[in-house]
N, C-alpha and C positions, 0 to 999 in steps of 0.2 A: 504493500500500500504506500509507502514509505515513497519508494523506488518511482511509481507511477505519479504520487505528487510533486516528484523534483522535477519528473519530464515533461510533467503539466508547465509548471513555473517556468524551465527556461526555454519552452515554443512561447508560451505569453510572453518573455522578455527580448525574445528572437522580435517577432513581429511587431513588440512595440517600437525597438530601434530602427527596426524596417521604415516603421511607419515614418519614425523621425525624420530619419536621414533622408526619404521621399521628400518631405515638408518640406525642409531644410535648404535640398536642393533644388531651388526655385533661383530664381535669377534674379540679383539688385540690383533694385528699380534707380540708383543713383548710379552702380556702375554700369549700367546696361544705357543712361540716359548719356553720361561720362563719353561713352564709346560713339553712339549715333551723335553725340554733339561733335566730336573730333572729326568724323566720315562727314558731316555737313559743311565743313570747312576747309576739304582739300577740294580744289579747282580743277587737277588736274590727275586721273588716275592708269596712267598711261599701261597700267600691268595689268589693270584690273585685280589689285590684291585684295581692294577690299568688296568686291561683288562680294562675298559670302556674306556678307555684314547685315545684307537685308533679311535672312532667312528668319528671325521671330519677328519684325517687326518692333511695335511698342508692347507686348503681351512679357509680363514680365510673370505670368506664371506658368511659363513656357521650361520644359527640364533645364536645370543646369548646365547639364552634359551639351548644348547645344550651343550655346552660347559661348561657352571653354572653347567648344573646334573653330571660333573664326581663325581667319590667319593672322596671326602675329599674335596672338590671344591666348595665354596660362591663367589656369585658376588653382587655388591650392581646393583641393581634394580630402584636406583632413580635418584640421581646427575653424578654420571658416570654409565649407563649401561653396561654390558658383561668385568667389570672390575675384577678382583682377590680382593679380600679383605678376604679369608679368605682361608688358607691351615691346615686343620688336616688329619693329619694319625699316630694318635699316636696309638702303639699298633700293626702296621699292616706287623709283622717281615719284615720291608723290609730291606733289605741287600746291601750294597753300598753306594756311596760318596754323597755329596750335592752340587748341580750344581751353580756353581756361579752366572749362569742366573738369580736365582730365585730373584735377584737382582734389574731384571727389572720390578718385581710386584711392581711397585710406589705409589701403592694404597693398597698394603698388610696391614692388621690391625691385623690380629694374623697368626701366623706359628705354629703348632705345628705338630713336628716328633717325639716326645717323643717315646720310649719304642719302639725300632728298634736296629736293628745290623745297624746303620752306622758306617761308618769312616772316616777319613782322615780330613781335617782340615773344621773351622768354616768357610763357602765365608767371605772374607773383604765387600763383595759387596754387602752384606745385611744390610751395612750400609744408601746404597742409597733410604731403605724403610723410606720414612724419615714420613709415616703415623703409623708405623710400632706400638703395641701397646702391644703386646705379643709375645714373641719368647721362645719358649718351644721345647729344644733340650736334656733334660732329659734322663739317660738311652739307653745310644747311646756306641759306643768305637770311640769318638772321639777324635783327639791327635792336636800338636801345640797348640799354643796361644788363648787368647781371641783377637780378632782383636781388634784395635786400631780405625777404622772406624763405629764401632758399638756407639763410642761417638756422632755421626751426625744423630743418630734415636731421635730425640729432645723430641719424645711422649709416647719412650718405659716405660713401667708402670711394668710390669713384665718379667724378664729376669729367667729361669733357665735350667742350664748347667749342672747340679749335676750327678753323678754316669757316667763320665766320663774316659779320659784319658789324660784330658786338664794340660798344664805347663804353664811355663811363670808367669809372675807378670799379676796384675791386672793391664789393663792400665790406667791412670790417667784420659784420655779423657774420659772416665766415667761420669767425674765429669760433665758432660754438661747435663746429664742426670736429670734434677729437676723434672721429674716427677716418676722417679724409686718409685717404693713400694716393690715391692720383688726383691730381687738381693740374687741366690740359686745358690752355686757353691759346694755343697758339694759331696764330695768323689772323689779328680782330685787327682792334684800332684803338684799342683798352688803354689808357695810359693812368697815371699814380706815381707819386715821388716815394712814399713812406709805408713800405709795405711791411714794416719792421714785428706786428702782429703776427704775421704769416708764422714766424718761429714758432709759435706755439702750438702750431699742428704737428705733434713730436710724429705721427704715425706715419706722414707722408714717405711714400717711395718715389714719386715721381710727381718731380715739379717742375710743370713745364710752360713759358713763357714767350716764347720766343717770337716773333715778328709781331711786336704791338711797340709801343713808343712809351713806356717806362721808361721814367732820368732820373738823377740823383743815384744815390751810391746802393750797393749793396749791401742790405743790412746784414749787420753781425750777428742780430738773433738764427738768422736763415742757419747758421753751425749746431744750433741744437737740436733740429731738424738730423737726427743720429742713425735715421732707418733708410736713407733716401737713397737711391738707386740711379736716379736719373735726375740731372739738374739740367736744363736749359737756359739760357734765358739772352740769345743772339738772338741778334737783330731788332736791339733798342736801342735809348739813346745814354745808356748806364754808365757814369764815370769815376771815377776814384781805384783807389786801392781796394782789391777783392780781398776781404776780413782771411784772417787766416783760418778761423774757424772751418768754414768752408773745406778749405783743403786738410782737415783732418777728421773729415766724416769717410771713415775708410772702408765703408760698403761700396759708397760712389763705385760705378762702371761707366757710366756719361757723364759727362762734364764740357758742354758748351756754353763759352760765355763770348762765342765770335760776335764781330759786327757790332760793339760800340765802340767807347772812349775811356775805357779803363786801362788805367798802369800798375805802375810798379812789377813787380818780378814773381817769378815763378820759385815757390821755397826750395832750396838745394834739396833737401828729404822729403820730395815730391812725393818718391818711387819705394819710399817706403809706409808713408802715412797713408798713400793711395795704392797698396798694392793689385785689388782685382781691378784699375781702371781699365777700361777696352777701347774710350774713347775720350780723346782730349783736345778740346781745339780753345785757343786765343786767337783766331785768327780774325785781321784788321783793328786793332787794338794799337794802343801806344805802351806794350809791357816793355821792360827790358832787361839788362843783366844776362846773364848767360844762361844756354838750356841746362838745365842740372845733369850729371853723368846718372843718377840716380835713376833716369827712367830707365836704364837696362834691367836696372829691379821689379819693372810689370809687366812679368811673365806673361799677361794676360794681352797685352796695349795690340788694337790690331790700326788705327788709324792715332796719327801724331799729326796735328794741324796747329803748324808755330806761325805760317804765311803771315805777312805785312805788317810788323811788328819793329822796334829797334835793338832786338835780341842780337849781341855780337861775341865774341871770341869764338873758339873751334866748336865743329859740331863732336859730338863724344865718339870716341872711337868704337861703343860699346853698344851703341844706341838699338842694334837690330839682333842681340847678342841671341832672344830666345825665339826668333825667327816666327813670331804672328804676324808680324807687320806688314798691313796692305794697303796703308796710307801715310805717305810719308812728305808733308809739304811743308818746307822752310824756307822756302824764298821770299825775297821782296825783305830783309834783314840783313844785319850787320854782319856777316857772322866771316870769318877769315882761312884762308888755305894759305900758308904762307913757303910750310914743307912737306915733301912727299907723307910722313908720316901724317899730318892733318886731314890726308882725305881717306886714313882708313876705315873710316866708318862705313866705306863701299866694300870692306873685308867684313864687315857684321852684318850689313844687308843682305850679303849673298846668302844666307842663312833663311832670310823671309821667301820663302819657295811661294807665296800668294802675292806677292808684294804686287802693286797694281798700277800704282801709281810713286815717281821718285822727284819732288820737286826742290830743288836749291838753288833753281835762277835768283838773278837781280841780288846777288853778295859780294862779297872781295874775294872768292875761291879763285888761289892763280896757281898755275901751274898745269901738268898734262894732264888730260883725261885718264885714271888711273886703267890700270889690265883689267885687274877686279869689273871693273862692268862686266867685262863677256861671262861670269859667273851671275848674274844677277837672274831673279827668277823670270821662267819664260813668257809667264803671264804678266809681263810687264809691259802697261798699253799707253802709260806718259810720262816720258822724261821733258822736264825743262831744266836745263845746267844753263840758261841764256843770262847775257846781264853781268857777267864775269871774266876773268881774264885769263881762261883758259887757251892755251897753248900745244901745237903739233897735232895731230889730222884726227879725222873724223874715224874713232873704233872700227874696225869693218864689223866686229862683232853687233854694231848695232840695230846689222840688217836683219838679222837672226830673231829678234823679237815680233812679238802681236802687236807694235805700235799703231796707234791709232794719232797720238800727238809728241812731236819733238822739237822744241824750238833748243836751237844751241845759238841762235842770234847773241851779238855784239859779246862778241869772243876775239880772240888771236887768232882761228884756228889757219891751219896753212893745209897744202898738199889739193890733191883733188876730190870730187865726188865720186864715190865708186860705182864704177859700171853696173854693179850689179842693186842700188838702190831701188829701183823697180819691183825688187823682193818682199817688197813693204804693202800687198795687196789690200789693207785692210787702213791704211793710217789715210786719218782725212786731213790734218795739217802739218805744215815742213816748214818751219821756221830757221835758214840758217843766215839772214841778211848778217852784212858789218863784220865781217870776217874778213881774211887773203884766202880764199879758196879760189884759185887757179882752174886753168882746165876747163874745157866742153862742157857743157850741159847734157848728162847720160841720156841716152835716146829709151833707156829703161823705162822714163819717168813717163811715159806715156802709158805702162802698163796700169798703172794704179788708179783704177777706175772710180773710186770710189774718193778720190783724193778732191777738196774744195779750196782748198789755200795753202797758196807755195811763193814764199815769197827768199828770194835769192839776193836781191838788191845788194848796191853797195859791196860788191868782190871784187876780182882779177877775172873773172869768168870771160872767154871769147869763145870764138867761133859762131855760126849760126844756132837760130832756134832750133831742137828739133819737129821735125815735122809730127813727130809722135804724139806731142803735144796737143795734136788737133783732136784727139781720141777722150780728152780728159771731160768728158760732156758735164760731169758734176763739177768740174773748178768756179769759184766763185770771185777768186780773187788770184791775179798774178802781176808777180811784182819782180820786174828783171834790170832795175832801171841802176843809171849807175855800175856797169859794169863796160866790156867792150866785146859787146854782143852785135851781129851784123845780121842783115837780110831782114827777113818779114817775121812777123810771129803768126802761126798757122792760125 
């Protein structure tokens, strides 16, 4: 009897949960309104992603389950039924504004519209997602401010707004944000002097700024910031001395602060306070002092971007010691060759087997182009050594590469062009004006079909053009002037 009354009780407890969880899952008449306001406000729906959107209508005691399968549309399934928790459509050209509605998803946990034609301004009222845990509006043409009510998302963890049309300051209510990890605003028209708040987002990984018109300096809070992974913040107008702080948050792997107005020097103990860095650039900047020998110490570095700076004495003999390296630009700086010994850092390079890129134009490096090149990796597609006062002939080893670009302009260099440069099918410009290079003009250089600019100017070069020349259907630009060159150019 016993036995038969428990089997009673738990079919009654079966089917009363049934019955609930039926009830239950009905569809909310705010998020269900949320969604048909968002669909009434895009202009253009070129995928047709959201046709599924009309399938209940306004009937909001239409199944859960129906509602859950539009496209882009998650609903949690457990603690709150036929709830919104999750909006993507990234990608899905849709065209027009963003509904302030969507405000009412109280239980929203990620947004993303990334990679659309929207516009017009951020809702304030996606502040009231206060579950809200991702908001990815990326890739939009979106204009005004960042709303000031997006400080009240207490759980937002990634935020990005980048390739924008966003202005304004960054609002300070931010600052309530302790769980932020990425905060991406790059490519608006954002600007702010004093962002010196921002440090107290300790959780940040990535912070990233870069193409908006911030001035004034870097603040020193930005070093307590201890988690960070990724710092950008090139292509503003930021000047002063970068806090040392900064360069002792030793998670960093990015680290761009190219394209402003900031000095001073690079810390000798670079390469050990930032050991995993992968990526380093000051490039156009007014830093100087010497590159520290210490970057041999990041094992990790695969691109080094020192470009346009007044960085001078030798470059380190050591610099390519652990052979990542795939970007390597120092030109447009001080920096000096005075003896064979000073250019061995083309003995540590040959070590970088991806190396891709070798730049140290526009320096004082004098002397001859070392042997060491012909060992340099084969996947090496841009040499400029231009702008220096290198001396005796042109490597033959140089035809051996994937070049795609070489300038060795305004050099010593002497001797001639070798016949066989034509071997170069793949390089689209040939910069060697402001040399004594002697000698014909190789009838090779008509092979290189894919070649847009050759400029020779300014040598010893005689004889006629050659006629090969006439083959170069993609050249854009040819510069033969200044030399004593005769006849016709084909």
């Amino acid at each position: 009897m016993a036995i038969k009354w428990q089997l009673w009780m738990l079919s009654l407890i079966k089917h009363a949960l049934l019955l609930l969880t039926a009830t239950s899952q009905t569809i909310n008449g705010d998020d269900l309104s949320a969604l048909l306001s968002f669909k009434s406000l895009i202009r253009n729906d070129p995928r047709q992603v959201l046709s599924s959107w009309d399938s209940i209508g306004n009937d909001t005691n239409m199944p859960a389950h129906v509602f859950c399968r539009w496209t882009g549309v998650s609903c949690n399934n457990c603690r709150h039924p036929g709830r919104v928790t999750t909006l993507r459509l990234s990608g899905a050209g849709l065209v027009g504004t963003i509904s302030p509605q969507l405000g009412n998803l109280t239980l929203l946990r990620v947004l993303d519209l990334s990679a659309n034609s929207l516009d017009g301004d951020i809702p304030a009222s996606l502040g009231s997602c206060r579950k809200l845990h991702t908001l990815n509006l990326s890739r939009n043409h979106l204009l005004g401010s960042m709303p000031a009510d997006l400080g009240q998302s207490s759980k937002l963890a990634i935020f990005d707004a980048g390739y924008n049309n966003l202005t304004g300051n960054v609002p300070k209510s931010l600052s309530n944000l302790t769980t932020l990890m990425k905060f991406i605003i790059k490519r608006n028209i954002i600007h702010g002097k004093n962002l010196s708040w921002m440090g107290n987002l300790t959780s940040l990984t990535h912070f990233v700024l870069d193409g908006n018109r911030f001035t004034g300096n870097i603040s020193e809070s930005f070093g307590k910031m201890a988690n960070l992974i990724y710092f950008n913040v090139r292509d503003n107008q930021l000047e002063g001395h970068v806090p040392l702080p900064i360069f002792n948050i030793s998670c960093i792997r990015f680290l761009d602060l190219g394209f402003n107005r900031l000095s001073g020097s690079i810390p000798l103990d670079i390469g050990f306070k930032l050991p995993r860095i992968n990526y380093f650039s000051t490039i156009a900047n007014h830093f100087e002092g010497i590159i520290p020998p210490t970057f041999s110490n990041t094992s990790a570095i695969e691109s080094l971007l020192l470009r346009g700076n007044k960085y001078h004495d030798t470059i380190p003999r050591e610099i390519g010691i652990h052979g990542n390296l795939k970007f390597f630009a120092l030109g447009d700086n001080m920096l000096q060759a005075t003896r064979p010994s000073d250019w061995e850092f083309f003995t540590s390079l040959a070590n970088c087997s991806s190396l891709q890129m070798l730049d140290v134009g526009q320096n004082n490096l004098a002397g001859a182009m070392p042997i060491s090149i012909a060992n340099l990796s084969k996947e090496l597609n841009w040499i400029d050594l231009g702008g220096n006062q290198i001396i005796g002939t042109i490597h033959t080893d140089l035809w051996k590469l994937k070049l795609i670009f070489l300038n060795l302009s305004y050099n010593l260099l002497t001797g001639t062009l070798p016949p066989d440069i034509g071997r170069l099918p793949s390089i689209n410009y040939i910069y060697i004006s402001h040399n004594r290079i002697t000698g014909q003009i190789p009838e090779s250089l008509g092979n290189i079909s894919q070649l847009s600019s050759l400029d020779l100017s300014n040598n010893l070069l005689y004889g006629s053009v050659p006629v090969s020349l006439g083959n170069l259907t993609e050249l854009q630009k040819l510069d033969l002037s200044v030399n004593a060159l005769t006849g016709q150019i084909p």
